[in-house]
VMD Tcl script that builds the backbone (N, CA, C; Angstrom):
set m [mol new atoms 399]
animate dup $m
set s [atomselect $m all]
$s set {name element resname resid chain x y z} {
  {N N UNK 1 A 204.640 112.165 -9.949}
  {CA C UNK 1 A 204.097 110.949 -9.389}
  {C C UNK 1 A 204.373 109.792 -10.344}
  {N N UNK 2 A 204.639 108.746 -9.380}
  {CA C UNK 2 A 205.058 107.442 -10.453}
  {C C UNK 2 A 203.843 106.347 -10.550}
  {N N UNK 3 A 203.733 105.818 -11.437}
  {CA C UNK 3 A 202.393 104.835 -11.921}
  {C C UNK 3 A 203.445 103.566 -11.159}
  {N N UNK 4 A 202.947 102.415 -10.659}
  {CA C UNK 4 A 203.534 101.399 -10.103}
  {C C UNK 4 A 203.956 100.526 -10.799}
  {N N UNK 5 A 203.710 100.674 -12.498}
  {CA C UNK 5 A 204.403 99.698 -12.964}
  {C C UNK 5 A 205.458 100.108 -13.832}
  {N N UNK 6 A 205.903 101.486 -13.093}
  {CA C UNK 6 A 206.984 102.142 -14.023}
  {C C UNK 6 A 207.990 101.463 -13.420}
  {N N UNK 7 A 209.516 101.842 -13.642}
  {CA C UNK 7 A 210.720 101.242 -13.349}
  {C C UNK 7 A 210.974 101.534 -12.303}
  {N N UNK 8 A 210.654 102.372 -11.631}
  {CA C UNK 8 A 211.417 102.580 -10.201}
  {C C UNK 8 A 210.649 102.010 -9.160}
  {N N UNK 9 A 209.170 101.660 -9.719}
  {CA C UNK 9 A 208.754 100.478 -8.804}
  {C C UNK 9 A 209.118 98.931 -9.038}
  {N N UNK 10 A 209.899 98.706 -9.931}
  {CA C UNK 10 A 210.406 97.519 -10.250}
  {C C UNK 10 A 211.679 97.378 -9.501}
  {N N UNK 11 A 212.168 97.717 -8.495}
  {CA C UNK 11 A 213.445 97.640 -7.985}
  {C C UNK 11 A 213.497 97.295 -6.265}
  {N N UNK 12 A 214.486 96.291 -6.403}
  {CA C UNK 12 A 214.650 96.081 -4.604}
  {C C UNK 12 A 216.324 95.996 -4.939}
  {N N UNK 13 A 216.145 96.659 -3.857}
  {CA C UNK 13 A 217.485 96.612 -2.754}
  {C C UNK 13 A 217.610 96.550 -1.304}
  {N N UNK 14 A 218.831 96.006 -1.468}
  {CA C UNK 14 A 219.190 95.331 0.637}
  {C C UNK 14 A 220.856 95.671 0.967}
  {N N UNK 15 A 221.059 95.902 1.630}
  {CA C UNK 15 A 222.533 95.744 2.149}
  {C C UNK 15 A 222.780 94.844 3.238}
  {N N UNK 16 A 223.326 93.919 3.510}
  {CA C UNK 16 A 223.750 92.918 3.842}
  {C C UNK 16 A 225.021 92.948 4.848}
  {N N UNK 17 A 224.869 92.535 6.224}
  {CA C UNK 17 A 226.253 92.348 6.989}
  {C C UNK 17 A 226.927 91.460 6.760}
  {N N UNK 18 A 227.984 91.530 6.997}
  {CA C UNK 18 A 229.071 90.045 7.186}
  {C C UNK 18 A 228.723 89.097 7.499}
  {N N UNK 19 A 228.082 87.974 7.227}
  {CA C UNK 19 A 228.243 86.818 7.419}
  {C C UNK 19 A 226.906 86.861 8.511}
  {N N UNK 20 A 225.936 87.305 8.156}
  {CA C UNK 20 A 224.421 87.165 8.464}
  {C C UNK 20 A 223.699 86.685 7.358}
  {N N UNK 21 A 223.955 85.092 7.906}
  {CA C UNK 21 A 222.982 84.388 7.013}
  {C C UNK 21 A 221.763 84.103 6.777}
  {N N UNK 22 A 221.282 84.958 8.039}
  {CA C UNK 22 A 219.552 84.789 8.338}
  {C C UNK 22 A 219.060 85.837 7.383}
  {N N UNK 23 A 219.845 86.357 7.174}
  {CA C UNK 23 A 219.333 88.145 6.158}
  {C C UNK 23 A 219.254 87.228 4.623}
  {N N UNK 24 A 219.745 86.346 4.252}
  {CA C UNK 24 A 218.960 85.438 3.028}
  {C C UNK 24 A 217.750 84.999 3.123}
  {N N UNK 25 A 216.704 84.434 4.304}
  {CA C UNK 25 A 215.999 84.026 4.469}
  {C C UNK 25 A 214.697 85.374 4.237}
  {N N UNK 26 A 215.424 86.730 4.418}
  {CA C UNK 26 A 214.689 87.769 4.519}
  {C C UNK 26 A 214.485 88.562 2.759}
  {N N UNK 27 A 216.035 88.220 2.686}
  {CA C UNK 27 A 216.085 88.426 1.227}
  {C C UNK 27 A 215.327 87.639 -0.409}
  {N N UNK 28 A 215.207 86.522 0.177}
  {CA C UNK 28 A 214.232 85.368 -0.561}
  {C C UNK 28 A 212.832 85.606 -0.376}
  {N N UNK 29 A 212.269 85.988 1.058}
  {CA C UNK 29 A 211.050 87.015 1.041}
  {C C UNK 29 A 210.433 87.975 0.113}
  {N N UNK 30 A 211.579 88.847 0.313}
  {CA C UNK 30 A 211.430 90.261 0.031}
  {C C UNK 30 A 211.009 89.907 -1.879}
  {N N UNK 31 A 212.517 89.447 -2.094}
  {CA C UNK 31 A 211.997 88.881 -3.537}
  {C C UNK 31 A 210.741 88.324 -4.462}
  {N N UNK 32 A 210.332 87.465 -3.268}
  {CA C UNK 32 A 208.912 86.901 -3.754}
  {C C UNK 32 A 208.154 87.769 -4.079}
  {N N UNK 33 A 207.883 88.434 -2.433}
  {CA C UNK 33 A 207.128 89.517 -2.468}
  {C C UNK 33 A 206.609 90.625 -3.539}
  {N N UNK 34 A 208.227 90.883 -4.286}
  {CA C UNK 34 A 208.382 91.795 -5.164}
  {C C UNK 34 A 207.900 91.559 -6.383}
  {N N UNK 35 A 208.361 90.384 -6.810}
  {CA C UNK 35 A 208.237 89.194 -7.922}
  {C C UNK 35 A 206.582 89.216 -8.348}
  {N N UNK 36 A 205.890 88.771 -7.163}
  {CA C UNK 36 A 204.463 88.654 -7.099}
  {C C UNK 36 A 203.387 90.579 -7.760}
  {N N UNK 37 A 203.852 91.484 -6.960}
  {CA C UNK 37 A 203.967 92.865 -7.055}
  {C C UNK 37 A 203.732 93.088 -8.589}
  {N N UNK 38 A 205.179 92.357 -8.770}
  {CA C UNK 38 A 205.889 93.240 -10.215}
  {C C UNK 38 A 204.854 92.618 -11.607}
  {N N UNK 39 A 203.580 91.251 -11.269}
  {CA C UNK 39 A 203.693 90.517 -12.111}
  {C C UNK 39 A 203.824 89.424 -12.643}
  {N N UNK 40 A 204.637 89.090 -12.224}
  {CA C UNK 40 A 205.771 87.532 -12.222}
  {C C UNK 40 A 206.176 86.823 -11.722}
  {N N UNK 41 A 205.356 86.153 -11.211}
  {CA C UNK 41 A 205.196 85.326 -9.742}
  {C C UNK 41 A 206.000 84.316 -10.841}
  {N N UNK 42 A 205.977 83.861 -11.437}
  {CA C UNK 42 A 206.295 82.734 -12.533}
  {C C UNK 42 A 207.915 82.935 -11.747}
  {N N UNK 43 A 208.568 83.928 -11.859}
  {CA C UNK 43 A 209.739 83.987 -11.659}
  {C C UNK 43 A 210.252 83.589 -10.766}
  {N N UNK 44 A 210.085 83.014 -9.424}
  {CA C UNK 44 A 209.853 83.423 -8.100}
  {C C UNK 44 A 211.186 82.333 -7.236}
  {N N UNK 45 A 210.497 81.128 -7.900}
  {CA C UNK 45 A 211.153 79.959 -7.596}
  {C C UNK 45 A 212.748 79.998 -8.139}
  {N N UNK 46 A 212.855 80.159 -8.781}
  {CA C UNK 46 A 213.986 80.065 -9.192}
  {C C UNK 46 A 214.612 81.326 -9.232}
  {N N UNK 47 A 214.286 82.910 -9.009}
  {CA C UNK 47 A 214.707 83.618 -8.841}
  {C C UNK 47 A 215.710 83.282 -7.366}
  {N N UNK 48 A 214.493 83.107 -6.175}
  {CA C UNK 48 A 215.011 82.502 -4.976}
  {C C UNK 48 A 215.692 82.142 -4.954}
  {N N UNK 49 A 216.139 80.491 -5.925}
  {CA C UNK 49 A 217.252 79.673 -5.904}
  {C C UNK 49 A 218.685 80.249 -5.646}
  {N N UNK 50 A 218.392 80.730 -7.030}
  {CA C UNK 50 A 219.659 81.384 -7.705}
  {C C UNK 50 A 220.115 82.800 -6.609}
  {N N UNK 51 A 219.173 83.520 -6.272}
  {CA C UNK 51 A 219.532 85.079 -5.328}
  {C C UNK 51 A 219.875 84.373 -4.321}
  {N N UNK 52 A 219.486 83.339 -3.610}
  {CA C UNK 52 A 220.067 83.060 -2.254}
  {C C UNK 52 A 221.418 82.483 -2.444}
  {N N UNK 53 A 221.638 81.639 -3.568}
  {CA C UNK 53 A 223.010 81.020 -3.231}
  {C C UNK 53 A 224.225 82.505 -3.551}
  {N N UNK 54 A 223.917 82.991 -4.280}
  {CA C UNK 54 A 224.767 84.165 -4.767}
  {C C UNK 54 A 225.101 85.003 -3.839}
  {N N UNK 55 A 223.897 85.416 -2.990}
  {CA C UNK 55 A 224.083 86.008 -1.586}
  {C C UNK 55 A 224.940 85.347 -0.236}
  {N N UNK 56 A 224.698 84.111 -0.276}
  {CA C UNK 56 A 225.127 83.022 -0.007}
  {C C UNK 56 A 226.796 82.835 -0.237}
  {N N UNK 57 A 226.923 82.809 -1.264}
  {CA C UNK 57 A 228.505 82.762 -1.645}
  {C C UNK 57 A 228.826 84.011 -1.371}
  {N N UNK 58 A 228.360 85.085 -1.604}
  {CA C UNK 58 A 228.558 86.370 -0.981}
  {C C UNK 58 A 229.753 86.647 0.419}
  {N N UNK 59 A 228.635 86.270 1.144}
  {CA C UNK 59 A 228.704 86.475 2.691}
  {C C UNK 59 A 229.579 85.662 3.484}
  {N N UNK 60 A 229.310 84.023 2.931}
  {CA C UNK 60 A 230.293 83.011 3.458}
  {C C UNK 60 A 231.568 82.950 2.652}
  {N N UNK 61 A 231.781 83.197 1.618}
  {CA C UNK 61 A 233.667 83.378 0.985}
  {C C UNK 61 A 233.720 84.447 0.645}
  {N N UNK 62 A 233.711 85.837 0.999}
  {CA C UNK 62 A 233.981 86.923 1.097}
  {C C UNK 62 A 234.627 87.318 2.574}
  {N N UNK 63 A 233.962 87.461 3.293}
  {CA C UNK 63 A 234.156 87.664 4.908}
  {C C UNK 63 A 233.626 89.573 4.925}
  {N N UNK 64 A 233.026 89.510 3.478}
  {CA C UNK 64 A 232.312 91.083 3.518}
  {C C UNK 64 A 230.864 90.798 3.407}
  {N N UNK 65 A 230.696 92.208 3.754}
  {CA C UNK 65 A 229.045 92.196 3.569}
  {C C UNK 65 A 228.927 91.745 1.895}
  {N N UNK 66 A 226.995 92.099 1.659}
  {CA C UNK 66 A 226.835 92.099 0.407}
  {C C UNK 66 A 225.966 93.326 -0.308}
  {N N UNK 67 A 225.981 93.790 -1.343}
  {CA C UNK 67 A 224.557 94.755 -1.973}
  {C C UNK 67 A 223.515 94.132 -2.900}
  {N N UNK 68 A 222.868 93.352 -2.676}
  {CA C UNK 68 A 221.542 93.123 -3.362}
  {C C UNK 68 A 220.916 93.690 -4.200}
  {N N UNK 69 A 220.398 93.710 -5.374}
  {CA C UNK 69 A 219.787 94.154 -6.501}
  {C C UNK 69 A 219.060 93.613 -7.399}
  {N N UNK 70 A 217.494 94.141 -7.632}
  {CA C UNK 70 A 216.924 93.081 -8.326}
  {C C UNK 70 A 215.965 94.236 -9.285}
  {N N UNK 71 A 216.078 94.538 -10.294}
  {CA C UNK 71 A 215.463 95.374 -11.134}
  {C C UNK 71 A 214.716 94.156 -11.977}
  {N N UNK 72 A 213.400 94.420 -12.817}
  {CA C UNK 72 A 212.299 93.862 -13.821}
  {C C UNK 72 A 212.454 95.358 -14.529}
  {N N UNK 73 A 212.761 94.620 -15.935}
  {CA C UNK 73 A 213.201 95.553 -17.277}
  {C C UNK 73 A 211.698 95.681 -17.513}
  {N N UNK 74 A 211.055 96.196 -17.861}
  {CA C UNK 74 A 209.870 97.227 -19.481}
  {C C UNK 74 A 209.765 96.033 -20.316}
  {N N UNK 75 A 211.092 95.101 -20.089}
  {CA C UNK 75 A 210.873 93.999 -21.283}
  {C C UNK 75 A 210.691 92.530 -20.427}
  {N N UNK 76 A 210.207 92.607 -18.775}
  {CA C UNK 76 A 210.164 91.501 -18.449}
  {C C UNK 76 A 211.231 90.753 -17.856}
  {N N UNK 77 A 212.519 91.360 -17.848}
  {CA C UNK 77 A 213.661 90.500 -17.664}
  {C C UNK 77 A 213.670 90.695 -16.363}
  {N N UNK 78 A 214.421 89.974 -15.382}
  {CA C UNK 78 A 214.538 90.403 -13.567}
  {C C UNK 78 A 216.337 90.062 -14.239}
  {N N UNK 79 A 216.870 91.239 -13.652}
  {CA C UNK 79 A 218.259 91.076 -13.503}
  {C C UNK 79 A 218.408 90.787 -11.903}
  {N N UNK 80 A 219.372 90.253 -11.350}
  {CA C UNK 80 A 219.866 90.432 -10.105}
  {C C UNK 80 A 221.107 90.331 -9.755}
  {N N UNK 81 A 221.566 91.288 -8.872}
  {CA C UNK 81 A 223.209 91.345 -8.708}
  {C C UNK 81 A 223.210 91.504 -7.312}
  {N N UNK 82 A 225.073 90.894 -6.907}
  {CA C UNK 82 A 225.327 90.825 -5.742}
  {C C UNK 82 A 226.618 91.326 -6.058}
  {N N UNK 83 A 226.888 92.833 -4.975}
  {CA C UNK 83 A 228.011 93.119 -4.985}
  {C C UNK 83 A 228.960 92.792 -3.698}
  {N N UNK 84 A 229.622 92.165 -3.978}
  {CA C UNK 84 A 230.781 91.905 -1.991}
  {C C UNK 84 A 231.812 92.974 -2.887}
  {N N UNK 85 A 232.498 92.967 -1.429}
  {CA C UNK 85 A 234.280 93.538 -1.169}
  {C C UNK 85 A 234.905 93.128 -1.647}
  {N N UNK 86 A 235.119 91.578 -2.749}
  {CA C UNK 86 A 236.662 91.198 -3.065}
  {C C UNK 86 A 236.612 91.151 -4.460}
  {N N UNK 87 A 237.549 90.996 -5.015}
  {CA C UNK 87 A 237.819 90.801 -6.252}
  {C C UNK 87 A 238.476 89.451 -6.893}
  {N N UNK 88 A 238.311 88.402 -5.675}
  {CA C UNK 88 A 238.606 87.067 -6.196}
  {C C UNK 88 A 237.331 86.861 -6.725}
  {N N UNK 89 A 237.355 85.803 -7.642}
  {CA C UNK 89 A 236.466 85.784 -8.866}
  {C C UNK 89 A 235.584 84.152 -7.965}
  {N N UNK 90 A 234.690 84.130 -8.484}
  {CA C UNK 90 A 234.000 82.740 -7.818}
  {C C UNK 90 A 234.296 81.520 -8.542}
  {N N UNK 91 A 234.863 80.593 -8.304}
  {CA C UNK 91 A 234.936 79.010 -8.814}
  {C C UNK 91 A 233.993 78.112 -9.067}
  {N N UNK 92 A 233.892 77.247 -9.892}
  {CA C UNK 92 A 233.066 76.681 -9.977}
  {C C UNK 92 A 233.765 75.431 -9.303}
  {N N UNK 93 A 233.117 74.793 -8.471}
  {CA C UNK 93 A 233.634 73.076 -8.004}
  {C C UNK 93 A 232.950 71.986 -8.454}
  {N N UNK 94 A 233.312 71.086 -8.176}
  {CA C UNK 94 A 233.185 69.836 -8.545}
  {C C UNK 94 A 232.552 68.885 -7.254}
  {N N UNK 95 A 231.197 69.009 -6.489}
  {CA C UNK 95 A 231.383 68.309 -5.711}
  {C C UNK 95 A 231.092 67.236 -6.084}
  {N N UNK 96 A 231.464 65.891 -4.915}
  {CA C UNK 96 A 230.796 64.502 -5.123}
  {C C UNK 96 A 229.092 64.641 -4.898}
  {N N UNK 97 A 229.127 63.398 -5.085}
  {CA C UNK 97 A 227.396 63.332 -4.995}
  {C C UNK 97 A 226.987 63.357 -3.427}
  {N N UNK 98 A 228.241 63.203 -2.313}
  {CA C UNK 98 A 227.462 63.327 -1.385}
  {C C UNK 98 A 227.980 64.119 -0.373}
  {N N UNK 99 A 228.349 65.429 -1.286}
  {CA C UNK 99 A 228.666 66.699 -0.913}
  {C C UNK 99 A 227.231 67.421 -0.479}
  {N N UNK 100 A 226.884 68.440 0.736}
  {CA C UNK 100 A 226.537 69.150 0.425}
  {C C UNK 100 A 225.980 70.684 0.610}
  {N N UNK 101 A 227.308 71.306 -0.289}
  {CA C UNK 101 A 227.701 72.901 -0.650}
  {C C UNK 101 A 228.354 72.280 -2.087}
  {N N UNK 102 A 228.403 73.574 -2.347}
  {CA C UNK 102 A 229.660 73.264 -3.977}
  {C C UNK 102 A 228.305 73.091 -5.118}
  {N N UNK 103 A 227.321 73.269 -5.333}
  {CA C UNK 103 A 226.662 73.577 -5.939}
  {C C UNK 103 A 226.216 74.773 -6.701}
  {N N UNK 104 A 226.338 76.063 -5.856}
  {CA C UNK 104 A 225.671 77.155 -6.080}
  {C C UNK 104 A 225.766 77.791 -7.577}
  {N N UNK 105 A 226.910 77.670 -8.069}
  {CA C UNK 105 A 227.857 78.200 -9.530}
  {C C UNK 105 A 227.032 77.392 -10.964}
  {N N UNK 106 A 227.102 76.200 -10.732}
  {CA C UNK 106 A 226.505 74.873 -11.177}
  {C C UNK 106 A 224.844 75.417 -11.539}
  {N N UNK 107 A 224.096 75.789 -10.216}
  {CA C UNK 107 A 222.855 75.753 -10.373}
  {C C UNK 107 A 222.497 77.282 -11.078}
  {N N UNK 108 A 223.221 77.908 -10.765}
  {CA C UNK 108 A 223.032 79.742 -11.790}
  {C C UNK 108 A 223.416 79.255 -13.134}
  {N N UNK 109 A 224.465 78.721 -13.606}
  {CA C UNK 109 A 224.508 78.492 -14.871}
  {C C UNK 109 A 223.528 77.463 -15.883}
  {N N UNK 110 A 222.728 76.635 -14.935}
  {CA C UNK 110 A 221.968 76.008 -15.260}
  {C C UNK 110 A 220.954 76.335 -15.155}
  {N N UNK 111 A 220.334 77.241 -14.973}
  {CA C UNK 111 A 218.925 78.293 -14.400}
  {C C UNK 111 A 218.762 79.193 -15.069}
  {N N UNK 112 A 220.011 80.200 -14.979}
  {CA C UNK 112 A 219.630 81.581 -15.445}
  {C C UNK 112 A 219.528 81.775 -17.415}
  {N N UNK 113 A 219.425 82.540 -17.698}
  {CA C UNK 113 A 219.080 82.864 -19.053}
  {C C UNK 113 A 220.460 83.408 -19.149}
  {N N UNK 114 A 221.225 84.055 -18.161}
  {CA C UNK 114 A 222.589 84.649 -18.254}
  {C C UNK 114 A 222.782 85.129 -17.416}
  {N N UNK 115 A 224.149 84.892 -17.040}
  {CA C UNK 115 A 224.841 84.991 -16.198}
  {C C UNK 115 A 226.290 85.760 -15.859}
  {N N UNK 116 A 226.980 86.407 -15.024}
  {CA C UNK 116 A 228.455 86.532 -15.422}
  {C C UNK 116 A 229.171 87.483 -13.851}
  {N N UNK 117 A 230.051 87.642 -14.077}
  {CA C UNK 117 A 230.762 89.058 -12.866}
  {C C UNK 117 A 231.153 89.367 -13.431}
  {N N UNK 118 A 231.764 90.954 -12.885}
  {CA C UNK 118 A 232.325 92.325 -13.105}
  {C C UNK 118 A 233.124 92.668 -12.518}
  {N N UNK 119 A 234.152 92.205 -12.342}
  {CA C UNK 119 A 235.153 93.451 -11.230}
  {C C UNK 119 A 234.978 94.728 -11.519}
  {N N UNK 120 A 235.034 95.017 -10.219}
  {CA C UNK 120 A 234.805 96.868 -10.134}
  {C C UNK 120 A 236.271 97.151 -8.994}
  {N N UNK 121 A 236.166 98.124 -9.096}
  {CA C UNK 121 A 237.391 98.968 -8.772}
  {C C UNK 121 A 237.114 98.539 -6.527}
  {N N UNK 122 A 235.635 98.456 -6.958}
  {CA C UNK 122 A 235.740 98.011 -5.017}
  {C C UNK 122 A 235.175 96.529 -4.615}
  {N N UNK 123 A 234.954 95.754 -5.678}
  {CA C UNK 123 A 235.004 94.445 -5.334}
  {C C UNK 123 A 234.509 93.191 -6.703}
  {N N UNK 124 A 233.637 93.423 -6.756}
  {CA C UNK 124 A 232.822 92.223 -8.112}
  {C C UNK 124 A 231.171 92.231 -7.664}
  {N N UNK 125 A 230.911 91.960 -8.659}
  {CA C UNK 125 A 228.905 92.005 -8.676}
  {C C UNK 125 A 229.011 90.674 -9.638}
  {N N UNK 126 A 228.164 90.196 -8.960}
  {CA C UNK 126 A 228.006 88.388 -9.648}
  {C C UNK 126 A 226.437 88.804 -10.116}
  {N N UNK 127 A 226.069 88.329 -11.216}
  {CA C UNK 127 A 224.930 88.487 -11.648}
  {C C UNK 127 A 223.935 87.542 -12.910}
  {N N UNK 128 A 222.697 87.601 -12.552}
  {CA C UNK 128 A 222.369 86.333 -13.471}
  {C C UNK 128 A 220.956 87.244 -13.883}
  {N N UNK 129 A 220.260 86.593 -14.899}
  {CA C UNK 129 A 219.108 87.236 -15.770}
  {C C UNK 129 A 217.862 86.383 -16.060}
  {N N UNK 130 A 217.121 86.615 -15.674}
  {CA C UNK 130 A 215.841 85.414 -16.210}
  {C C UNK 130 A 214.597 86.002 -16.663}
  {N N UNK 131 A 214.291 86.014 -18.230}
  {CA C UNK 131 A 213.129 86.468 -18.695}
  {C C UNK 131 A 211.741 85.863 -18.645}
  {N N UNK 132 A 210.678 86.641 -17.893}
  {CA C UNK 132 A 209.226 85.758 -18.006}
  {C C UNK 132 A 209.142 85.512 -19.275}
  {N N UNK 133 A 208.542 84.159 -18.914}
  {CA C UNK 133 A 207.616 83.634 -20.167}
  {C C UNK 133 A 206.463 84.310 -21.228}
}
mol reanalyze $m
mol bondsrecalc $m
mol representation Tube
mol addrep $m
């Protein structure tokens, strides 16, 4: 039997269709939800931010689904990763000021505690890190 604040109650996962963007709105939920659960409501807001656009870039420049992942370390940290199908790497852009998309890259690097991707042999996991206070 597991105590609820061991590690394997610290974990969400989702799998994600192609280009179902309403499944972010569910996924930003779920997160809170979890967030709140785990502890760390502190996290919440900006976990959101950052998991939706990632999912987000996911789904809309991939043309694949996505895998969702959000583990809280023993030490407080919430990792979260998004794995798609491709192995083109994500860009950062430049929009104007009265763009608006072209943000998402911008706002993880400016948010997270850390950040980065991985190519893997079946696509890339984009991923960012934010430790409670």
């Amino acid at each position: 039997m597991h105590e609820p604040g061991c590690a394997l109650h610290r974990r969400l996962h989702a799998a994600l269709d192609p280009a179902d963007l309403v499944a972010v709105g569910a996924i930003r939920h779920r997160l809170r939800a979890a967030l709140d659960r785990w502890g760390v409501p502190e996290l919440a807001d900006t976990a959101e931010l950052l998991a939706s656009e990632l999912v987000t870039n996911a789904l809309v420049h991939t043309g694949h689904g996505a895998v969702f992942d959000a583990v809280l370390t023993a030490e407080q940290r919430l990792r979260i990763e998004v794995h798609d199908g491709t192995t083109r790497l994500p860009g950062r852009r430049h929009p104007s000021e009265s763009a608006t998309s072209g943000r998402g890259l911008l706002l993880v690097e400016a948010l997270a505690d850390d950040w980065g991707v991985q190519l893997r042999g079946d696509g890339k996991v984009t991923w960012f890190e934010l430790g409670a206070a």
